[in-house]
Each structure stands twice: as structure tokens, then as C-alpha cells.
C-alpha positions, 0 to 999 in steps of 0.5 A, spaced: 288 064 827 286 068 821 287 065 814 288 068 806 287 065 800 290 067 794 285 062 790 279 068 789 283 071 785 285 066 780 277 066 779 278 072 775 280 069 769 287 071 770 290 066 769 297 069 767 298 071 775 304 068 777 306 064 783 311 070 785 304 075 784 299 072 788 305 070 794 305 078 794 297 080 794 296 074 800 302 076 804 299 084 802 293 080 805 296 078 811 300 084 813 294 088 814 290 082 818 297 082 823 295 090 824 288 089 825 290 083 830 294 087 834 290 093 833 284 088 837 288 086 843 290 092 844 282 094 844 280 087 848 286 089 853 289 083 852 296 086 852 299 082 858 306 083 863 310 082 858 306 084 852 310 078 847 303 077 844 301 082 841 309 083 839 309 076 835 303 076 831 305 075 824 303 071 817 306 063 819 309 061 812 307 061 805 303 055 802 302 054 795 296 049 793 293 048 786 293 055 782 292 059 790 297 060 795 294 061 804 298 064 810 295 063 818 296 069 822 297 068 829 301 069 835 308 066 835 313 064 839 313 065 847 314 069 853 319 070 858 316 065 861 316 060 856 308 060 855 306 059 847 303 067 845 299 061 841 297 058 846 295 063 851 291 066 845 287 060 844 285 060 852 284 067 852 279 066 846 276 060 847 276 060 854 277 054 860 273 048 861 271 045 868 276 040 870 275 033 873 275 032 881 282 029 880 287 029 886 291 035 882 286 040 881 283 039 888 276 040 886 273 044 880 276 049 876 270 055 875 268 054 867 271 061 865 268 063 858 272 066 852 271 073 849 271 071 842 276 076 840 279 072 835 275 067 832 268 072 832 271 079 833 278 080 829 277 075 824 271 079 822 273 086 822 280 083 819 276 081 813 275 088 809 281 090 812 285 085 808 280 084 802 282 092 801 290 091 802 290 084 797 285 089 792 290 094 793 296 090 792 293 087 785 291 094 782 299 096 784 301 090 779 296 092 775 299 098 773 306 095 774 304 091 768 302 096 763 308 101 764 
């Protein structure tokens, strides 16, 4: 739902950072976005029965591009129930759409809108807060190197 590239930092002309430093300051990046994540379902009162949703959210795997790296945060896994955390979060996000009259849905389902709560909402507010950890984390191994 969330993604953080490490593609900024190579602009810098820091060309000696490698693959294993911009892993650190991405996965920085992320570890902060799964806080302000689970922080916004709590808010938005998302938290459900089983509470697994807000539980599972954290970074996906490591991808490395040319000279950058990303990782998705999203809910993972599933509830008890066997209903994907990423699938539930995605309604609850984007919301249902009205179903055709078919012999299944018995007439239309109402058209139920999202509240936005990842896409617009924490996905906003998740963005300084994981700039200033991936800033935070670039200025440890700054002051590493110069030990």
C-alpha cells in the first residue's frame, strides 16, 4: 500500500553507498511507515474482531533496481477466518461497488464508499514520518564512517 525507494538517496552524488547501506535506510523508511500504518487503523477504528489487520502489517521483501532498492508495506497474512488482511484493507479503503442483478446477489448491493485511509490518508502522513527515519538512519551511518 505504501512504498520506499532508496533511488533519492543515490541523486545525491553518493555514489559509494552500498547495496547493504541503502537496504538499511529503505528498511528504516518502512519500519516507520508499519508504525504510522497501524497508528491510522487505530485511529480510523479499523481494528476488527480479531485485530490480525493491524497486527500484520509490515514491509513486504526487498527489491533492488538499478542503483535503488523499495519494499511495500501492507497488511499481510490472514484472520482466523482465512480472509486476506490485504484484501479486507483494500475494501475498507476503496470501498464495494453495486453488483449486477444476478441470481446470487438477490437484487443490488448498496454502493458502499471507502474512507481512504490508506491511499490518501496514511499514506500522506506516513511520508515525513518515513523521510525523517530514512534521514535518521542516513545520518547514523554517516557518523559511523567517520569513526
Amino acid at each position: 500500500m505504501a512504498r520506499m525507494e532508496g533511488n533519492e538517496i543515490r541523486e545525491d552524488g553518493l555514489e559509494g553507498l552500498t547495496r547493504g547501506t541503502v537496504k538499511r535506510i529503505v528498511m528504516a523508511g518502512a519500519d516507520a511507515c508499519v508504525d504510522e500504518t497501524q497508528r491510522n487503523i487505530d485511529e480510523y477504528h479499523h481494528v476488527g474482531s480479531t485485530g490480525s489487520m493491524r497486527a500484520n502489517v509490515r514491509p513486504g521483501n526487498y527489491h533492488e533496481g538499478l542503483g535503488s532498492g523499495s519494499v511495500s508495506v501492507y497488511p499481510q497474512g490472514e484472520d482466523s477466518k482465512g480472509v486476506g488482511n490485504a484484501l479486507k484493507a483494500f475494501v475498507i479503503d476503496r470501498g464495494i461497488g453495486q453488483r449486477p442483478n444476478t441470481k446470487r446477489s438477490r437484487g443490488r448491493t448498496p454502493n458502499k464508499t471507502g474512507d481512504r485511509f490508506l491511499t490518501k490518508k496514511t499514506a500522506k502522513r506516513a511520508e515525513d514520518v518515513t523521510v525523517k527515519a530514512m534521514e535518521a538512519e542516513f545520518d547514523r551511518i554517516i557518523e559511523e564512517s567517520n569513526k
